[in-house]
Backbone as a printed PyTorch tensor [residue, N CA C, xyz], in Angstrom:
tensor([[[ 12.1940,  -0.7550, -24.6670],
         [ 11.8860,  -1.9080, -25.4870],
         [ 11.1340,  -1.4830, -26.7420]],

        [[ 10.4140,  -0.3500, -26.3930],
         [  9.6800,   0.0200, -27.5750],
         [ 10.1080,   0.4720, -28.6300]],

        [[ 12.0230,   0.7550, -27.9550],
         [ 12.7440,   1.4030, -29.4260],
         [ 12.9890,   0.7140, -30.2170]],

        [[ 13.3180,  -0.2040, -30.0590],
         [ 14.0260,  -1.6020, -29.9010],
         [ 13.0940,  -2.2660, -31.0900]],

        [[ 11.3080,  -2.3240, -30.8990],
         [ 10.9730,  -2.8020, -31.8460],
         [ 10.6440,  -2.0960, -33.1250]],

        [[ 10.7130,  -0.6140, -32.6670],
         [ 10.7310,   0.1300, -33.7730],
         [ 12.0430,  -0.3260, -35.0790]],

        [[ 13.4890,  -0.3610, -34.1660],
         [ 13.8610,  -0.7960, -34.7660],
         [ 13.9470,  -2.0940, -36.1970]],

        [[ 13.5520,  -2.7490, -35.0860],
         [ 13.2260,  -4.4430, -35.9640],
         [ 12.2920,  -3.7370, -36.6870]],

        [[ 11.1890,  -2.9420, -36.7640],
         [ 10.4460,  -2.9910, -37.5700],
         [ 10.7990,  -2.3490, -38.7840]],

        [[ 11.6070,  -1.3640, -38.6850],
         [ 12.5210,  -0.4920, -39.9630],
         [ 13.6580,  -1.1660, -40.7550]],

        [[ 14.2310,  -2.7420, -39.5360],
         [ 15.0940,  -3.2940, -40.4480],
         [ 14.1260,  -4.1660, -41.7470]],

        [[ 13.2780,  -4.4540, -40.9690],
         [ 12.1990,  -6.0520, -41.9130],
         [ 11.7100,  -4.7580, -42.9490]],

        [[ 11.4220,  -3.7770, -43.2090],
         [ 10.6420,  -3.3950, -43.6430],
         [ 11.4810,  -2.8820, -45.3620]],

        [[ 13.0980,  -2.7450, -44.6710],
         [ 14.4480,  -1.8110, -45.4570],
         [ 14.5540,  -3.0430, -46.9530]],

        [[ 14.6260,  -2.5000, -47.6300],
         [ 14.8910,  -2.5870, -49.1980],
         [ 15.6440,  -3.9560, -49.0120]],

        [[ 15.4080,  -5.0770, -49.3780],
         [ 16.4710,  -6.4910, -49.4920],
         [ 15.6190,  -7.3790, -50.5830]],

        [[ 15.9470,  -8.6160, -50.3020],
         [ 14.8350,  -9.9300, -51.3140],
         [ 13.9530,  -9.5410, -51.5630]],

        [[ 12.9580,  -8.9790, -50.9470],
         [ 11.6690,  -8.9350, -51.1530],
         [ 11.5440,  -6.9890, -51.5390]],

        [[ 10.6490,  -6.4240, -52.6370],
         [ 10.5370,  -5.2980, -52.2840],
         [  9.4710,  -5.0020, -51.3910]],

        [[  9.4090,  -3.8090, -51.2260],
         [  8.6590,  -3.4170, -50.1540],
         [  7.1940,  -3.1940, -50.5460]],

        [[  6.7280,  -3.1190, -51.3690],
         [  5.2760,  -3.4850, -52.1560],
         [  4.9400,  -4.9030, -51.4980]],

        [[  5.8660,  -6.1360, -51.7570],
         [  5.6230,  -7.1710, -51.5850],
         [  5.5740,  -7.5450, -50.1720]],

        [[  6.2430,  -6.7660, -49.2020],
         [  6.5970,  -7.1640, -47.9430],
         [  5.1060,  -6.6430, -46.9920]],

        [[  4.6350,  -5.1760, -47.4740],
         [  3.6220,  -5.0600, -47.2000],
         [  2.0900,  -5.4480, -47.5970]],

        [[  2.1370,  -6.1400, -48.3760],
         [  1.4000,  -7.1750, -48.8050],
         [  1.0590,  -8.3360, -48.5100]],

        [[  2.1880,  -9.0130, -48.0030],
         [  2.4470,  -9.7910, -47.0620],
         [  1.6080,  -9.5410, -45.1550]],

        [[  2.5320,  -7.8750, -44.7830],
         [  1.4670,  -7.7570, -43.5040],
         [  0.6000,  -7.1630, -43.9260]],

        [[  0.0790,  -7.1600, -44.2720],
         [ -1.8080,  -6.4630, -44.7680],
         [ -2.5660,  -8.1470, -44.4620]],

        [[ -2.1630,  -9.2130, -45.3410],
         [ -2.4390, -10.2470, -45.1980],
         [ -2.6000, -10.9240, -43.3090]],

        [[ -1.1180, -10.5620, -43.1390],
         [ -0.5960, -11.2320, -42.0100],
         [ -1.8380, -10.4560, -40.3700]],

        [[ -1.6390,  -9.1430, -41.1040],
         [ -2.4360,  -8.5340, -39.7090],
         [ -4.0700,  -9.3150, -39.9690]],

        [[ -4.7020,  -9.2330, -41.1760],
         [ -5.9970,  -9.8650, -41.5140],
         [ -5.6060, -11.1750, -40.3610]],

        [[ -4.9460, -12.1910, -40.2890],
         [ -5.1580, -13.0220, -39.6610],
         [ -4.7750, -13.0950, -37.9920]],

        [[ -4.2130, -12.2290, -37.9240],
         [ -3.6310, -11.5820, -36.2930],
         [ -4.8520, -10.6410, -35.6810]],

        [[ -6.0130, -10.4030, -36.8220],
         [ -6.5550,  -9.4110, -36.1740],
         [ -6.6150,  -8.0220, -35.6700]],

        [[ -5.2330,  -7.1200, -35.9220],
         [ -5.2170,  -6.2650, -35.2220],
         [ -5.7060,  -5.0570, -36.3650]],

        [[ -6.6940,  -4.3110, -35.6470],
         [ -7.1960,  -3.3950, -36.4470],
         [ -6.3110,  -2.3780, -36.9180]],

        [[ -5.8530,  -1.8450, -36.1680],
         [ -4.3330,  -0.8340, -36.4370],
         [ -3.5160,  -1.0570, -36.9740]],

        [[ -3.1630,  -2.0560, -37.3440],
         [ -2.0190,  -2.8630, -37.7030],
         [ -2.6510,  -2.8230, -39.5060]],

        [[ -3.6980,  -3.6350, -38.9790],
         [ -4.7100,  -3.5680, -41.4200],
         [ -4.6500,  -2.0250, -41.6770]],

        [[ -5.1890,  -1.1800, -41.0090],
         [ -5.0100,   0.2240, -41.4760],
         [ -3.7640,   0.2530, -42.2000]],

        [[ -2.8560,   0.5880, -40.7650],
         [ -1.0820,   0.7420, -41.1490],
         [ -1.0210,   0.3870, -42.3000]],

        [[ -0.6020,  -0.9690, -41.8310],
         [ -0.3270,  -1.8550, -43.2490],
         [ -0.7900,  -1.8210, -44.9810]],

        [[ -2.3350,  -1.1460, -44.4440],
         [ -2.5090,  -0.7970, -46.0390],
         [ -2.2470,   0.0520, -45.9010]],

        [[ -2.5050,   1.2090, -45.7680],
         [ -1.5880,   2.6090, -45.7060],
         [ -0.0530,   2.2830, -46.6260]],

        [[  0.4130,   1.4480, -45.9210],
         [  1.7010,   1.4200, -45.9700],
         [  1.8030,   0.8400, -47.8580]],

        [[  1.3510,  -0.1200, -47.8500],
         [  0.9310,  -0.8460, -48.9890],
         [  0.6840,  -0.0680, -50.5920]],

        [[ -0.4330,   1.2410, -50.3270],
         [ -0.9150,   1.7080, -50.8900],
         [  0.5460,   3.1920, -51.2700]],

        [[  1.0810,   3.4100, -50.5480],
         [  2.1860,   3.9880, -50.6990],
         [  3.2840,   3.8510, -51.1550]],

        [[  3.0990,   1.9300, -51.6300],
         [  4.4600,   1.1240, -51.6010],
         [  4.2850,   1.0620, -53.1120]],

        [[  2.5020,   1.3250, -53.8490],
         [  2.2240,   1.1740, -55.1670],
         [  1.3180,  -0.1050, -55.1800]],

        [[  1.2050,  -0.6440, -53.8720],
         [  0.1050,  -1.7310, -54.2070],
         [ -1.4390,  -1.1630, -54.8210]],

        [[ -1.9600,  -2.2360, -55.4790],
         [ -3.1990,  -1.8430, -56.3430],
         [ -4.3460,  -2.1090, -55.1530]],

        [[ -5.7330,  -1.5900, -55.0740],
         [ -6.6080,  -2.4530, -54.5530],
         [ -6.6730,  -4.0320, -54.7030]],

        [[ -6.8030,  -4.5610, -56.0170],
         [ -7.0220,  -5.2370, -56.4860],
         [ -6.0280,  -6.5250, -55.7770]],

        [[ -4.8530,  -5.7510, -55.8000],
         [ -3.2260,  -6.7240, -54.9370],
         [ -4.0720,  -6.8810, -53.6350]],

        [[ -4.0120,  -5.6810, -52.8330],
         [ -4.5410,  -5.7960, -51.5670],
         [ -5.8010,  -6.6230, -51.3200]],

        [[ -6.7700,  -6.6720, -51.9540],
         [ -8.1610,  -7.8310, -51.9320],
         [ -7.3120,  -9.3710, -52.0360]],

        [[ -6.6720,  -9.3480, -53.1340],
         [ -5.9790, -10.5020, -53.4710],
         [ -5.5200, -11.2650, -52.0650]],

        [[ -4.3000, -10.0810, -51.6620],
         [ -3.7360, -10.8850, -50.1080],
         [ -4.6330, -10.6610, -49.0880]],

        [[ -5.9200, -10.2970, -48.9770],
         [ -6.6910, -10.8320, -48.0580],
         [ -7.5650, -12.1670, -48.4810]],

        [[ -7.7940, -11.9610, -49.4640],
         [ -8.1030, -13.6960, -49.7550],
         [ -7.2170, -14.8720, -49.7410]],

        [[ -6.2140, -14.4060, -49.7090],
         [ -4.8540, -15.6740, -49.1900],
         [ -5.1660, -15.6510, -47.5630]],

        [[ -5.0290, -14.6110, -47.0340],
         [ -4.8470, -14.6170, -45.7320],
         [ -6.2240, -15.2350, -45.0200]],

        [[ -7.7980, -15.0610, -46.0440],
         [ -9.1790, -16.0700, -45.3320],
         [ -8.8670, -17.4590, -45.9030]],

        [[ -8.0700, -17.7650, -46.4530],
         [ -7.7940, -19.0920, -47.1600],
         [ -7.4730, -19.5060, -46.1450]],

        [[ -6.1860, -19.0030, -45.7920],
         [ -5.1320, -19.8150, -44.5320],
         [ -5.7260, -20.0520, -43.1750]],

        [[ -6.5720, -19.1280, -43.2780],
         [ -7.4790, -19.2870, -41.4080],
         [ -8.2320, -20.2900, -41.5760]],

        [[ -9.2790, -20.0490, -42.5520],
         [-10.0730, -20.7590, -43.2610],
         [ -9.8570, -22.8760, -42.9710]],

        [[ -8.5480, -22.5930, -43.7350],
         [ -7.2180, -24.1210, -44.0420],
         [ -7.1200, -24.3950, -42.3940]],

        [[ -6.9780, -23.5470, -41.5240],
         [ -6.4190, -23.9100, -40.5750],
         [ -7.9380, -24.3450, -39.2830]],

        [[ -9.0400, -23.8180, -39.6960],
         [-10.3860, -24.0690, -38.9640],
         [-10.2810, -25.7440, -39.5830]],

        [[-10.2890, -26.0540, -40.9760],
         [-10.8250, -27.0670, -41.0530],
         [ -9.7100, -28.1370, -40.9620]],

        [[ -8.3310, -28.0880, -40.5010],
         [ -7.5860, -28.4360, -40.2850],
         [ -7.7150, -29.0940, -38.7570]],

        [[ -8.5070, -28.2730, -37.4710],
         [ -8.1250, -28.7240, -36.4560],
         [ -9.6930, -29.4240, -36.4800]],

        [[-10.4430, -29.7610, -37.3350],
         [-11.6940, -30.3860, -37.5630],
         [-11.5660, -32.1850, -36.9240]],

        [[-10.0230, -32.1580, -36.7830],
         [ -9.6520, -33.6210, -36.1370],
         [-10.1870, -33.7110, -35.0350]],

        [[ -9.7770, -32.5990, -33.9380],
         [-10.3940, -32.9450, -32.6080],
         [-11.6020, -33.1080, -32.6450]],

        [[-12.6140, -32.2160, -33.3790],
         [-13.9130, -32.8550, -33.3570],
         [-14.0870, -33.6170, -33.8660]],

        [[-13.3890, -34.5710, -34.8280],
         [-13.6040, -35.8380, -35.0660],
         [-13.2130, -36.8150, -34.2880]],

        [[-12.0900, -36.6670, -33.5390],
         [-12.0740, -37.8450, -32.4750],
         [-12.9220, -37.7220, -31.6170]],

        [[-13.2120, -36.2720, -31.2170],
         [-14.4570, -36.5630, -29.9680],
         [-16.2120, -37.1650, -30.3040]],

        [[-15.9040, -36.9080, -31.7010],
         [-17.4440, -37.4440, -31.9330],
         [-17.2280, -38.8860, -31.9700]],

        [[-16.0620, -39.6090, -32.5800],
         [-15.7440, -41.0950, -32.6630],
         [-15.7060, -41.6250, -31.2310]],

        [[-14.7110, -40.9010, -30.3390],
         [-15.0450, -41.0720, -29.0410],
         [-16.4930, -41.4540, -28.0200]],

        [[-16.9080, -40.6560, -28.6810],
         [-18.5400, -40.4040, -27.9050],
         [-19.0100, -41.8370, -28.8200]],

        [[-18.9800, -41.9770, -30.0470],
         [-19.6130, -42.7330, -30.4960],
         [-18.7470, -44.6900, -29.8470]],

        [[-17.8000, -44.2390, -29.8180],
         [-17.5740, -45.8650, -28.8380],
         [-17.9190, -46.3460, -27.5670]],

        [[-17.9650, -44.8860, -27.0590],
         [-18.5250, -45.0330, -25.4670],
         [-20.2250, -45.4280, -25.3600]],

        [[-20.8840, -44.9910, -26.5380],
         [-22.0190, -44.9340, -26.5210],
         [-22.1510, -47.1610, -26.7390]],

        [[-21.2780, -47.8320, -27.9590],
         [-21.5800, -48.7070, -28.3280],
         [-21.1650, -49.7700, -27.0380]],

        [[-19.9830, -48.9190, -25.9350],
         [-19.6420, -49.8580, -24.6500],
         [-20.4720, -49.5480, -24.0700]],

        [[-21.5160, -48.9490, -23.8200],
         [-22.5540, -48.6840, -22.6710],
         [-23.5290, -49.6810, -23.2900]],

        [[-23.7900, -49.5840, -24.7820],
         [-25.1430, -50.8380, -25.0910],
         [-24.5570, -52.4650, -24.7020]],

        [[-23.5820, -52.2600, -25.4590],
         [-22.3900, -53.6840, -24.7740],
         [-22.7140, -54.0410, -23.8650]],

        [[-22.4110, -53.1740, -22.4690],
         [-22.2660, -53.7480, -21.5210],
         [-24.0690, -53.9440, -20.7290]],

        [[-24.7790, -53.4060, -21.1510],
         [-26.6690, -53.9500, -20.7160],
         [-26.5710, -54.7450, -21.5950]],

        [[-26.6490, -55.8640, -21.6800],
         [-27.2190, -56.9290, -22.9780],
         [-28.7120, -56.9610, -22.5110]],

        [[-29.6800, -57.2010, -23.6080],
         [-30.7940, -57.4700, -24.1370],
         [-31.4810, -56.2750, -23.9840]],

        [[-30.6510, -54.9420, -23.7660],
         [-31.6430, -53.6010, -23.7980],
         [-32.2450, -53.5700, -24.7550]],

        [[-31.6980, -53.5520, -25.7420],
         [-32.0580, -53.6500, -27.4370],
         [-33.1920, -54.4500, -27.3670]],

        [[-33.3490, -55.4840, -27.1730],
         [-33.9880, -56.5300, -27.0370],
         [-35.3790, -56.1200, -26.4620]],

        [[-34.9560, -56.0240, -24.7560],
         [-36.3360, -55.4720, -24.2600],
         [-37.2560, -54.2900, -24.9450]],

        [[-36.0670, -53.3260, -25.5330],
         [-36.9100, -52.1820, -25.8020],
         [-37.4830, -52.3350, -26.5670]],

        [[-37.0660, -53.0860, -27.7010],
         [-37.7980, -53.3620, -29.0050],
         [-39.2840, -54.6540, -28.7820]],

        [[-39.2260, -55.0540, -27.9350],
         [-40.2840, -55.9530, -27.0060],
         [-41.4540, -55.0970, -26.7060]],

        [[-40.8280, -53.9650, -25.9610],
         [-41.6430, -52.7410, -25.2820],
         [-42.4690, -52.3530, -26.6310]],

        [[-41.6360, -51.9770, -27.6950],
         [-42.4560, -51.3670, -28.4440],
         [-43.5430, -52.4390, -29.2610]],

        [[-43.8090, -53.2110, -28.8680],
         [-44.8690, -53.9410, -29.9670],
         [-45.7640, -54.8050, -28.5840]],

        [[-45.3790, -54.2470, -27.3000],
         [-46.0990, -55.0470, -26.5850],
         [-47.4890, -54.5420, -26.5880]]])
């Protein structure tokens, strides 16, 4: 299997649409957000061989903290329903004691 992806990896990598400056630019970016340490080496390695500049390479890692970045504050929904959540459950629990409000605020000036 391992030949196998060697393969795929020599076809994606072979001269077509995109040149190969650009393609590795692309995974330099892509590993930044996958994480894999070996992979950012490679990849710039690869990059830096392809004629990319530093300057390119900084570039597509700031696309690539953009997109993680986009995508943290993207799933910022679930914690917004759970705080809206919490916050209705909180207003059916006063709901349902009537005159807590009441007493407590009694309490405090008694």
């Amino acid at each position: 299997m391992f030949k196998k992806f060697v393969e795929l990896e020599e076809a994606v990598y072979e001269g077509g649409s995109l040149p190969a400056k650009t393609k590795e630019l692309i995974a330099v970016a892509v590993t930044h957000v996958t994480q894999c340490d070996a992979c950012m080496e490679y990849h710039t390695t690869k990059a830096k061989r392809a004629g990319a500049t530093d300057e390119e390479i900084v570039e597509a890692l700031f696309v690539a903290m953009e997109l993680r970045a986009g995508a943290a504050l993207g799933h910022h929904a679930a914690s917004a329903r759970a705080m809206e959540n919490h916050r209705r459950q909180q207003e059916k629990e006063s709901a349902a004691a009537p005159g807590t409000r009441a007493r407590a605020a009694g309490e405090r000036f008694a």
